[in-house]
FINU-5743 format. One record per residue (C-alpha): x, y, z; residue in three letters. Coordinates in steps of 0.2 Angstrom, whole numbers, always signed. Example, Ala and Ser with C-alpha at 12.3 -4.5 7.8 and 13.67 -1.06 7.14 Angstrom:
BEGIN
<px->+62 | py->-22 | pz->+39 | res->Ala>
<px->+68 | py->-5 | pz->+36 | res->Ser>
This chain:
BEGIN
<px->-407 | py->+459 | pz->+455 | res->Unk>
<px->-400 | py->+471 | pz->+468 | res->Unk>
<px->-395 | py->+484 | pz->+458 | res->Unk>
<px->-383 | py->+502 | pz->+460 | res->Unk>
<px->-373 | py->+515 | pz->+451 | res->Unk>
<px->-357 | py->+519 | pz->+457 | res->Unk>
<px->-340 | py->+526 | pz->+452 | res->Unk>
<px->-325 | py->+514 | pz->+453 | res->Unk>
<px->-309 | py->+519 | pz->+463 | res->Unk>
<px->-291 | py->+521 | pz->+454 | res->Unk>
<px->-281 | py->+507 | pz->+458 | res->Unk>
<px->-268 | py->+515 | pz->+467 | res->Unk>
<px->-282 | py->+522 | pz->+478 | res->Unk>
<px->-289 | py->+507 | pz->+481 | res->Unk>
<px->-273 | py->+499 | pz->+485 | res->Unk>
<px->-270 | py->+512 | pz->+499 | res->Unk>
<px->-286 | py->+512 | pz->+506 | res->Unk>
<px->-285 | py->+493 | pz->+508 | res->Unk>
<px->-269 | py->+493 | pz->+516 | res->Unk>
<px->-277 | py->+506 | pz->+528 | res->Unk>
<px->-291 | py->+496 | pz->+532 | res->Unk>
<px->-280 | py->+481 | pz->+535 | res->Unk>
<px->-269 | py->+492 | pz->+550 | res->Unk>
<px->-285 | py->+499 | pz->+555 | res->Unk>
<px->-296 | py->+481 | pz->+557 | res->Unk>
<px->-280 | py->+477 | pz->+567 | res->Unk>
<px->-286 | py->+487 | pz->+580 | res->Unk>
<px->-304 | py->+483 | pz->+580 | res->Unk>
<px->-310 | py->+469 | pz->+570 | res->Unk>
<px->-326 | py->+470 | pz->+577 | res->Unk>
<px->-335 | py->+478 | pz->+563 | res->Unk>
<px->-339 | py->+471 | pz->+547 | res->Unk>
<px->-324 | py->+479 | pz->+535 | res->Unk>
<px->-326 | py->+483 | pz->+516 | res->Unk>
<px->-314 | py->+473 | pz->+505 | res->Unk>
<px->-303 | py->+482 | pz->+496 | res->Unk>
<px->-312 | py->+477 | pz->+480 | res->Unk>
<px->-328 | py->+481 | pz->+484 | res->Unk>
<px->-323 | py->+499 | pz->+486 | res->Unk>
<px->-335 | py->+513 | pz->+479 | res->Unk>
<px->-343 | py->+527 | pz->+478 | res->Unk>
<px->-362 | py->+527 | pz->+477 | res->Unk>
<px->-370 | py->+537 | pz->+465 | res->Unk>
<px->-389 | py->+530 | pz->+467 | res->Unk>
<px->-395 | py->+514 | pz->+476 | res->Unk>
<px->-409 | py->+507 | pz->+465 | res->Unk>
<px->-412 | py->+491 | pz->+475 | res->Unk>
<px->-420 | py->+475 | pz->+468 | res->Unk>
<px->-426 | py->+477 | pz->+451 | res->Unk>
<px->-434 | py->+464 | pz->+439 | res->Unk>
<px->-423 | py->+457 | pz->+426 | res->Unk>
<px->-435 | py->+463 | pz->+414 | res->Unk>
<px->-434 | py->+482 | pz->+420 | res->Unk>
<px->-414 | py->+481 | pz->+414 | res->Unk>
<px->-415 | py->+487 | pz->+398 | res->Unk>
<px->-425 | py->+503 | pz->+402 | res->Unk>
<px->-415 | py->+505 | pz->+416 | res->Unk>
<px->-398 | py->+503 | pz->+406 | res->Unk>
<px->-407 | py->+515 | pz->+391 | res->Unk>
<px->-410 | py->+529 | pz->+406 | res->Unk>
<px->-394 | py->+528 | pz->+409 | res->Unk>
<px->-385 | py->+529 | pz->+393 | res->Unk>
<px->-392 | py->+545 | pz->+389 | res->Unk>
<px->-380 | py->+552 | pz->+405 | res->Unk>
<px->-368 | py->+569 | pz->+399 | res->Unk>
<px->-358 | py->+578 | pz->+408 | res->Unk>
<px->-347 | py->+592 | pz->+401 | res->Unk>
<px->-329 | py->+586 | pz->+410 | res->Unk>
<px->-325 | py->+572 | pz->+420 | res->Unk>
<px->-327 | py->+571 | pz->+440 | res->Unk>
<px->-312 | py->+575 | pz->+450 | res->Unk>
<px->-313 | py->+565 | pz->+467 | res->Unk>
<px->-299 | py->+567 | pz->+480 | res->Unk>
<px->-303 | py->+554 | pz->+498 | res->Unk>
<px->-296 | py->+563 | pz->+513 | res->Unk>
<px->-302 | py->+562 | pz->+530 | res->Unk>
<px->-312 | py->+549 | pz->+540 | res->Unk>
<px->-331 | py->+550 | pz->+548 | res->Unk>
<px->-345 | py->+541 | pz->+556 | res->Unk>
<px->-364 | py->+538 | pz->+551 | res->Unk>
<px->-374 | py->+543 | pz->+561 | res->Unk>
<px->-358 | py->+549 | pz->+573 | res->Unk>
<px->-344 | py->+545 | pz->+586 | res->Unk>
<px->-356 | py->+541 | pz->+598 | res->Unk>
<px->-365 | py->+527 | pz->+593 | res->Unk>
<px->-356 | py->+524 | pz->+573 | res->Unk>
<px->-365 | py->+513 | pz->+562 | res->Unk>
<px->-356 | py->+516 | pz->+547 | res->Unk>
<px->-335 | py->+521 | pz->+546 | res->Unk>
<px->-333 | py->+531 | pz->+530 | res->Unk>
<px->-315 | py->+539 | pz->+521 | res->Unk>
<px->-322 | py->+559 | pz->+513 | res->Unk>
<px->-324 | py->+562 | pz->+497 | res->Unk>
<px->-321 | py->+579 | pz->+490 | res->Unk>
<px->-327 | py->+581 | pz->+473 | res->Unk>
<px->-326 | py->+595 | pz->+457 | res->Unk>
<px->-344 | py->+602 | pz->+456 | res->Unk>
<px->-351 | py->+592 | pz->+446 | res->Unk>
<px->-351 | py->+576 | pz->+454 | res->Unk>
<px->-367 | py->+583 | pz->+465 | res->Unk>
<px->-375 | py->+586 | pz->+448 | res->Unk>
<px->-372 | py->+570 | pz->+440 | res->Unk>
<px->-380 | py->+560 | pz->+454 | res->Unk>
<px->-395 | py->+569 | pz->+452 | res->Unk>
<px->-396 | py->+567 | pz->+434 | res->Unk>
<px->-394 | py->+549 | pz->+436 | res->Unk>
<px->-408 | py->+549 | pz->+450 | res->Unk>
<px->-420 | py->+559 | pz->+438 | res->Unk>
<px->-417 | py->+550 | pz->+425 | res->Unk>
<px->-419 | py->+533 | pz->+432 | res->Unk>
<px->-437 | py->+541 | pz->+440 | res->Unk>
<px->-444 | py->+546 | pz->+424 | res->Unk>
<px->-440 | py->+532 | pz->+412 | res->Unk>
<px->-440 | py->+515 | pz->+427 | res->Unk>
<px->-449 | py->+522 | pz->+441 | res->Unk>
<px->-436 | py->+520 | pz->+454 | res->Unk>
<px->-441 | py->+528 | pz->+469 | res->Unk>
<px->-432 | py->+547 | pz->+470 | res->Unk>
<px->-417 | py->+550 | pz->+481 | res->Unk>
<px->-425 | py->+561 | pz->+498 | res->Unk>
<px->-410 | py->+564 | pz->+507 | res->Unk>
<px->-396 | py->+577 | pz->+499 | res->Unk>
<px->-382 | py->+566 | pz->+492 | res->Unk>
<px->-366 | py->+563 | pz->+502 | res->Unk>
<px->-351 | py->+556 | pz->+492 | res->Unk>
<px->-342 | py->+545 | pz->+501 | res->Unk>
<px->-331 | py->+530 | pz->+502 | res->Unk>
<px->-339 | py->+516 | pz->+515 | res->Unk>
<px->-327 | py->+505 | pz->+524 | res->Unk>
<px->-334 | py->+498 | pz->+539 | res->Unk>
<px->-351 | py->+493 | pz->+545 | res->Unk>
<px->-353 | py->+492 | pz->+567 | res->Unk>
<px->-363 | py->+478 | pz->+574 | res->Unk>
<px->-364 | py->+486 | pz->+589 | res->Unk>
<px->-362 | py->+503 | pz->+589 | res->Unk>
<px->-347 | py->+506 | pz->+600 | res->Unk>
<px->-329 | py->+512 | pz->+595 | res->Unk>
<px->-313 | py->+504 | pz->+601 | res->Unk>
<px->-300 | py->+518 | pz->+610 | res->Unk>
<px->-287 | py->+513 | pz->+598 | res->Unk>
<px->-295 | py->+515 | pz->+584 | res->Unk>
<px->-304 | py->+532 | pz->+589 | res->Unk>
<px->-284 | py->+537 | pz->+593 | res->Unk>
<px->-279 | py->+532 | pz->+576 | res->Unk>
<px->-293 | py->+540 | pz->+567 | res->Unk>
<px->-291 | py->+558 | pz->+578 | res->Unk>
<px->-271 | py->+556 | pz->+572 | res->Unk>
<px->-278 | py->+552 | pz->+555 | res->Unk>
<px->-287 | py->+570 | pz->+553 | res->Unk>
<px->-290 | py->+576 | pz->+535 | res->Unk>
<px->-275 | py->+565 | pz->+527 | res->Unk>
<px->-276 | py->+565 | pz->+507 | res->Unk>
<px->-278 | py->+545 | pz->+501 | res->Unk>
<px->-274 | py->+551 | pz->+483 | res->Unk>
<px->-287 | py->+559 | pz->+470 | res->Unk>
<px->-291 | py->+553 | pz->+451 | res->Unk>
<px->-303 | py->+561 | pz->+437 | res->Unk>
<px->-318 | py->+549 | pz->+432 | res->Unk>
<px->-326 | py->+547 | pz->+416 | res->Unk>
<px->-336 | py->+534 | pz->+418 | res->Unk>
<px->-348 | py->+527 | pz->+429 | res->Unk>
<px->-355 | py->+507 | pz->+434 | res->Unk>
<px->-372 | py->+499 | pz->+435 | res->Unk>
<px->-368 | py->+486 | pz->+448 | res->Unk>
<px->-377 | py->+470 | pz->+454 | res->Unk>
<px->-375 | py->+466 | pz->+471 | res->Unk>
<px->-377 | py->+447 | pz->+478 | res->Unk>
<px->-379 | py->+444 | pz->+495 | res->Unk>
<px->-365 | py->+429 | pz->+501 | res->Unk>
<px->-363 | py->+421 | pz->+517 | res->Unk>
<px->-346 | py->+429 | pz->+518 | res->Unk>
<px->-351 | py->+448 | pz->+513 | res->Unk>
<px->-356 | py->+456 | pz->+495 | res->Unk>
<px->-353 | py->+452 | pz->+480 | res->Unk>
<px->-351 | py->+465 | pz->+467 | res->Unk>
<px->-352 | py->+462 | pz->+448 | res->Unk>
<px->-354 | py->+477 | pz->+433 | res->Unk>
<px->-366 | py->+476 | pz->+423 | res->Unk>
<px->-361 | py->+488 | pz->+413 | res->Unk>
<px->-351 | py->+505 | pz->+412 | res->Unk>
<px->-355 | py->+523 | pz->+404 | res->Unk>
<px->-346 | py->+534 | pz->+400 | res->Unk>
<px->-353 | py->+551 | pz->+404 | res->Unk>
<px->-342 | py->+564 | pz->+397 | res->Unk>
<px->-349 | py->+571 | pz->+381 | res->Unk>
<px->-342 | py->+565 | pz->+365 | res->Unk>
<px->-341 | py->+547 | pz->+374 | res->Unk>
<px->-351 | py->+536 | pz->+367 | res->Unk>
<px->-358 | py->+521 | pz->+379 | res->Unk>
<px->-350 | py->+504 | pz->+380 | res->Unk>
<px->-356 | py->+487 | pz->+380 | res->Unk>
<px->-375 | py->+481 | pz->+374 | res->Unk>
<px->-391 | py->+483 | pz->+380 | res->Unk>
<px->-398 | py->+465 | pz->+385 | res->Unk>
């Protein structure tokens, strides 16, 4: 299994974002675009895990609390690793201050209980929605990204957070929860352990 934690997107957000991505892929539909519903925002990549390793892994995560929920607003547009040769296109995400924290929570506690390997890089919310080939951007695009600037896509509280399998298709992902927790205290977890 080809596991993750993520945060869902609002519907509203997503439905915007989705209709951006379409205008945008107009304009170059060279790279591979994020649908609409696979939309997320990463919380910790786990990677391929045993089926056997669930349950520790869902019981790691259970025991998740935050005080308040996450406020996450999506606003602007970058590049990984930049304009000059893009890999990734992502939206921004800014964020109450906990979200940094809950990550690494999540990442510490999946360490210690699964042995998951530990995040070395500083965590980056973000919103991916396209992946470049080759790593060249169209002028059109570039324009309508530099008009863009730091435009709000909406923002939404979070309460809860998705361990997701990912399967690998011919035609892109495939994303499927497994299960969702709530994380804000007094919340208690949904769904079984299995």
């Amino acid at each position: 299994m080809r596991l993750f934690v993520a945060l869902e997107i609002s519907t509203e957000v997503r439905e915007r974002i989705g209709q951006m991505i379409s205008q945008w892929k107009r304009l170059e539909p060279a790279p591979r675009w994020v649908s609409a519903e696979n939309l997320h925002v990463t919380l910790k990549f786990i990677g391929e895990a045993q089926p056997s390793a669930l349950p520790a892994i869902q019981e790691a995560l259970a025991g998740i609390r935050e005080q308040d929920p996450v406020d996450l607003e999506f606003c602007g547009a970058g590049f990984f690793p930049g304009t000059r040769r893009p890999a990734v296109l992502w939206i921004g995400v800014r964020s109450s201050p906990n979200l940094a924290p809950l990550a690494q929570r999540i990442d510490n506690a999946l360490t210690a209980a699964t042995g998951v390997a530990a995040e070395t890089r500083a965590f980056l919310p973000h919103l991916t929605i396209a992946r470049f080939k080759e790593p060249r951007l169209a002028p059109a695009l570039s324009a309508r990204l530099a008009a863009f600037g730091n435009k709000s896509l909406g923002s939404f509280s979070v309460r809860h957070f998705q361990l997701v399998e990912s399967k690998l298709r011919p035609g892109g992902a495939e994303y499927t929860t497994v299960r969702s927790f709530p994380f804000v205290s007094g919340h208690p977890p949904q769904g079984n352990f299995s």
